[in-house]
PDB file of N, H, CA, C and O in Angstrom:
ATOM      1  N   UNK A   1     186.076  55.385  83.646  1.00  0.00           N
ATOM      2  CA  UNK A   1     185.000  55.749  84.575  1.00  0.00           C
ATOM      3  C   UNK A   1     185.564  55.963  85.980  1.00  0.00           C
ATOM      4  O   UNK A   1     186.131  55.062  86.598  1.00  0.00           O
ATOM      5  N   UNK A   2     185.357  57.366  86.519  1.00  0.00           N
ATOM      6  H   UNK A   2     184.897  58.098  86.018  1.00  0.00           H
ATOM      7  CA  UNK A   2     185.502  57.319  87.707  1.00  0.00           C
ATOM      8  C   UNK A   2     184.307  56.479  88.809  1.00  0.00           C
ATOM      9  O   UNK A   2     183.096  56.284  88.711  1.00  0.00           O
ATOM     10  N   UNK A   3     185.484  56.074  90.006  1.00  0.00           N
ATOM     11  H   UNK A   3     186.468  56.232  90.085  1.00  0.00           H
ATOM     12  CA  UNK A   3     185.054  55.466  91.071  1.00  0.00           C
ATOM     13  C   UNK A   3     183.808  56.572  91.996  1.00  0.00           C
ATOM     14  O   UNK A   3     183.876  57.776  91.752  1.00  0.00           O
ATOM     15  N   UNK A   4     182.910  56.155  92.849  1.00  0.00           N
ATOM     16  H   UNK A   4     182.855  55.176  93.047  1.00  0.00           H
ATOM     17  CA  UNK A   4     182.497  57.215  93.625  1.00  0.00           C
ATOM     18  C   UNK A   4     183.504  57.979  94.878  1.00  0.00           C
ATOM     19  O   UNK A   4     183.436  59.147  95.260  1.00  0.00           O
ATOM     20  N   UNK A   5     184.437  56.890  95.355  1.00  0.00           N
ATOM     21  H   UNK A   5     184.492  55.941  95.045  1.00  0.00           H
ATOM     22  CA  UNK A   5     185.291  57.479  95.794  1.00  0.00           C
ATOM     23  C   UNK A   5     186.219  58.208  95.572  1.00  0.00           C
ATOM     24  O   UNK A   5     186.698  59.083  96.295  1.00  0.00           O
ATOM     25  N   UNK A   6     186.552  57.833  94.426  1.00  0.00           N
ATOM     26  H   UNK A   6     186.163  57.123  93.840  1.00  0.00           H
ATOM     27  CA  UNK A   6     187.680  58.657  93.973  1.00  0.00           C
ATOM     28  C   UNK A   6     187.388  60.283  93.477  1.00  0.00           C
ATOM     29  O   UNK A   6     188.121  61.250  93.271  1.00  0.00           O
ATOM     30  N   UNK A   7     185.734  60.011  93.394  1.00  0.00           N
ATOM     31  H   UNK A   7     185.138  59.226  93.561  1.00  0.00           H
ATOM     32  CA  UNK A   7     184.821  61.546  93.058  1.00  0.00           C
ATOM     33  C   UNK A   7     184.971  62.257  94.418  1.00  0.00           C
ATOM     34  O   UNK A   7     185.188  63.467  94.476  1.00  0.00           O
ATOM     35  N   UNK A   8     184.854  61.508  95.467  1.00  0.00           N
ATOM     36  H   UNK A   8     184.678  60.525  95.420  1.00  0.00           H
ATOM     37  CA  UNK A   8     184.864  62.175  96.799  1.00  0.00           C
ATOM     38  C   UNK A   8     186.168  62.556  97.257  1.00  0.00           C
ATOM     39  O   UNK A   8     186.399  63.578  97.903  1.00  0.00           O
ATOM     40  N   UNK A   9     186.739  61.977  97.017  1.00  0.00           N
ATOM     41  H   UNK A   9     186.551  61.147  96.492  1.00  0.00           H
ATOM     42  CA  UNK A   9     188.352  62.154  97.368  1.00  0.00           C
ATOM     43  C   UNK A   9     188.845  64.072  96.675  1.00  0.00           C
ATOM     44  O   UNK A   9     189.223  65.058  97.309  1.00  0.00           O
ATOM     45  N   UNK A  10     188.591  63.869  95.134  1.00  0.00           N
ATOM     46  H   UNK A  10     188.284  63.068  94.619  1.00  0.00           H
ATOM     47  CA  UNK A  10     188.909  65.243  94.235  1.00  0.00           C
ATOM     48  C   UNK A  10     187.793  66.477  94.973  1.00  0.00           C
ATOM     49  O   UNK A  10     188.058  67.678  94.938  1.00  0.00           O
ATOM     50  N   UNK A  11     186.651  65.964  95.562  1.00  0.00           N
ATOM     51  H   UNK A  11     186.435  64.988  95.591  1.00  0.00           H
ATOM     52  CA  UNK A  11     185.926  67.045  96.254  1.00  0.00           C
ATOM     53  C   UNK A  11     186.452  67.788  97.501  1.00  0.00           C
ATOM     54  O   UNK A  11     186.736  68.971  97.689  1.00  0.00           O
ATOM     55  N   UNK A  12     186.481  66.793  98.216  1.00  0.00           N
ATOM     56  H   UNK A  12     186.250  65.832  98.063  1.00  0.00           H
ATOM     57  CA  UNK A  12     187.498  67.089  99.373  1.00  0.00           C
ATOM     58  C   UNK A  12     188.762  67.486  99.099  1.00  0.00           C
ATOM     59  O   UNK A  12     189.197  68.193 100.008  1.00  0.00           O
ATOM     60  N   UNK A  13     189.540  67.314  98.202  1.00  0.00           N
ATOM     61  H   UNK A  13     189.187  66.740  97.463  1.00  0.00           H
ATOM     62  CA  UNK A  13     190.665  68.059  97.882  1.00  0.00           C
ATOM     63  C   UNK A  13     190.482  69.440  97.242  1.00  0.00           C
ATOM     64  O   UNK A  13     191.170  70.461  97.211  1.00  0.00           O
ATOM     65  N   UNK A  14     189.442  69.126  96.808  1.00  0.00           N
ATOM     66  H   UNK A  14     188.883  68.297  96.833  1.00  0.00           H
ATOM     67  CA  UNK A  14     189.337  71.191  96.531  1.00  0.00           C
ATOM     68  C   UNK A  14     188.532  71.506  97.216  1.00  0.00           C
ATOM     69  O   UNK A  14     188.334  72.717  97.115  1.00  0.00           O
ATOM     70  N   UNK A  15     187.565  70.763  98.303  1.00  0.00           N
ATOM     71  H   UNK A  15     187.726  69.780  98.385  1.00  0.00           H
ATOM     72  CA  UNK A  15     187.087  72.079  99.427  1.00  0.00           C
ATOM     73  C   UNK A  15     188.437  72.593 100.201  1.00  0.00           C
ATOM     74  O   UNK A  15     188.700  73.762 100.484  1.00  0.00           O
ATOM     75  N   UNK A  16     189.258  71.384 100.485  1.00  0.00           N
ATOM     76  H   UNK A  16     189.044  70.435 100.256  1.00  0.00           H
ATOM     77  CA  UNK A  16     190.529  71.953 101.305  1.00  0.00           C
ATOM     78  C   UNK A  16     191.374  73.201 100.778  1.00  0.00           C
ATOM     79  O   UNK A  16     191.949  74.110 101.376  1.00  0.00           O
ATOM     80  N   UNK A  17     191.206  72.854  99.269  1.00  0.00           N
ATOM     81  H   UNK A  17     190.739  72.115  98.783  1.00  0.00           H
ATOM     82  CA  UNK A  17     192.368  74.235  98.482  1.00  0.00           C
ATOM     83  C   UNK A  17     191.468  75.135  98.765  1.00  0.00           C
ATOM     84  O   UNK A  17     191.966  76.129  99.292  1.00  0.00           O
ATOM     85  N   UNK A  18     190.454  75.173  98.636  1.00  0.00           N
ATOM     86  H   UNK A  18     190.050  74.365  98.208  1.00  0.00           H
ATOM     87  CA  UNK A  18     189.512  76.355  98.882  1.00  0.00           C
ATOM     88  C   UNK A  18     189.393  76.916 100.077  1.00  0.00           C
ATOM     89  O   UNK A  18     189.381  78.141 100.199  1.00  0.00           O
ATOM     90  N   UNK A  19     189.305  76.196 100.970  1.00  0.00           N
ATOM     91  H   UNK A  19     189.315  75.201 100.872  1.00  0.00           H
ATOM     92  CA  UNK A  19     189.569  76.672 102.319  1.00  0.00           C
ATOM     93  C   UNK A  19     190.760  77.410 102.573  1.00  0.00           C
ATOM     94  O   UNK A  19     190.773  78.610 102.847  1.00  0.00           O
ATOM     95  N   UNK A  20     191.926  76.555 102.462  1.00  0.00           N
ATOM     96  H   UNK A  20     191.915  75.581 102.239  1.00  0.00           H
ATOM     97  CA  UNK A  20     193.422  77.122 102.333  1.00  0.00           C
ATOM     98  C   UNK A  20     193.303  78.727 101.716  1.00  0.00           C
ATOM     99  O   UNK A  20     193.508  79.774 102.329  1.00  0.00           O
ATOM    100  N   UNK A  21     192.983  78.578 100.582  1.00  0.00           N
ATOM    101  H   UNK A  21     192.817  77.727 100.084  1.00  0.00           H
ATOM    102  CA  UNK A  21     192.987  80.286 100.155  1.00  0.00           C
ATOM    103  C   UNK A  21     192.333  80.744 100.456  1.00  0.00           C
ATOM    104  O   UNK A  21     192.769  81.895 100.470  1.00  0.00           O
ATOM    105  N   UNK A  22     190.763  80.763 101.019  1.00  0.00           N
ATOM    106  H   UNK A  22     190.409  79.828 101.007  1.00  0.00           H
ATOM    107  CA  UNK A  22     190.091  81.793 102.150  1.00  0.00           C
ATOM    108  C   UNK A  22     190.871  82.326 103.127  1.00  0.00           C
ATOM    109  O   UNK A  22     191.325  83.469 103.197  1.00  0.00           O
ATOM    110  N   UNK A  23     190.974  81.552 103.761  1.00  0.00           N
ATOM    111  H   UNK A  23     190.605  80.624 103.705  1.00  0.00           H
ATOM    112  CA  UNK A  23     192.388  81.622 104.907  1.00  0.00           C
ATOM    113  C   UNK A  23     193.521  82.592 104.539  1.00  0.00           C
ATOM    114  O   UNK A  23     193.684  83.584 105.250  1.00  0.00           O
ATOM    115  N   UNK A  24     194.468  82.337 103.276  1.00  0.00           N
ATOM    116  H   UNK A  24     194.336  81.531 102.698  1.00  0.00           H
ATOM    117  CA  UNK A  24     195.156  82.860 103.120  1.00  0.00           C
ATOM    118  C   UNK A  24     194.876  84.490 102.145  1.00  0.00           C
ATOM    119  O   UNK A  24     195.809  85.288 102.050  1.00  0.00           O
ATOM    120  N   UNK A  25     193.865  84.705 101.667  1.00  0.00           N
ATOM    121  H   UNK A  25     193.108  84.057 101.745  1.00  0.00           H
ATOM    122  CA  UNK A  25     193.328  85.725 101.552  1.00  0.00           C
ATOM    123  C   UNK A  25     193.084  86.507 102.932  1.00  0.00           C
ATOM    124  O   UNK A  25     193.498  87.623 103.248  1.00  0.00           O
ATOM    125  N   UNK A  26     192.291  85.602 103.669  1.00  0.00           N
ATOM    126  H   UNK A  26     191.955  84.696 103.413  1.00  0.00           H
ATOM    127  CA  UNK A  26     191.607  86.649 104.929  1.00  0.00           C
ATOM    128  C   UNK A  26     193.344  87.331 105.881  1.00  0.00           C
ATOM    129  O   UNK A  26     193.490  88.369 106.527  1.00  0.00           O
ATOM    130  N   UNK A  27     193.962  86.659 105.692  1.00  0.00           N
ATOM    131  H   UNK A  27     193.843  85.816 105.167  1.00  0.00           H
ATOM    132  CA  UNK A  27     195.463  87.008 106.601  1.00  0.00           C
ATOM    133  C   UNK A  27     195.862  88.305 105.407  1.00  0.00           C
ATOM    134  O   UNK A  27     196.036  89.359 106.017  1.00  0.00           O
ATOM    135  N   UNK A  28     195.999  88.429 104.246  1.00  0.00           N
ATOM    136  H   UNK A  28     195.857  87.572 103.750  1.00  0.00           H
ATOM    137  CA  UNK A  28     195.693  89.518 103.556  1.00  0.00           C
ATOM    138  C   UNK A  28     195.284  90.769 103.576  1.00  0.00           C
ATOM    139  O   UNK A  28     195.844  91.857 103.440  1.00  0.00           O
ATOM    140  N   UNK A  29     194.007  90.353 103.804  1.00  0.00           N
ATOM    141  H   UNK A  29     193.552  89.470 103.914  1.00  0.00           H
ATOM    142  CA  UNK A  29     193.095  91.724 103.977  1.00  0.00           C
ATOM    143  C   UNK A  29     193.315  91.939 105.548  1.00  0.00           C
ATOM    144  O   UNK A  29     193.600  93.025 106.052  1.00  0.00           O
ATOM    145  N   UNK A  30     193.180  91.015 106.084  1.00  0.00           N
ATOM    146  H   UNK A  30     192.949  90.132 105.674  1.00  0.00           H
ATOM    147  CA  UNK A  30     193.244  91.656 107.868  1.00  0.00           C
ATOM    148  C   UNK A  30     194.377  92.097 108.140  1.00  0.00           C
ATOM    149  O   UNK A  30     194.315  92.919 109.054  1.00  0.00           O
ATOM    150  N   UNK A  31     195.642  91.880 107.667  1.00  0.00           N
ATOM    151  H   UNK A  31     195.692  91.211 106.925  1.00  0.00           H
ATOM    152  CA  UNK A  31     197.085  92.368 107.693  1.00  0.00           C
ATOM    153  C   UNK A  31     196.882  93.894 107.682  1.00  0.00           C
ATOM    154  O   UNK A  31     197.855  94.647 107.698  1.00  0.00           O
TER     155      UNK A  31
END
């Protein structure tokens, strides 16, 4: 069983990857 934190922790780690590749998409297309 996951912890609630440890649920929050894996969320926040993929809003960040997600962010990261917006980012690195948008330098992409705006290039």
């Amino acid at each position: 069983m996951y912890k609630i934190h440890e649920k929050r922790l894996m969320w926040l780690a993929f809003i960040i990857a997600g962010i990261m590749l917006l980012s690195i998409v948008g330098k992409i297309f705006g290039s």
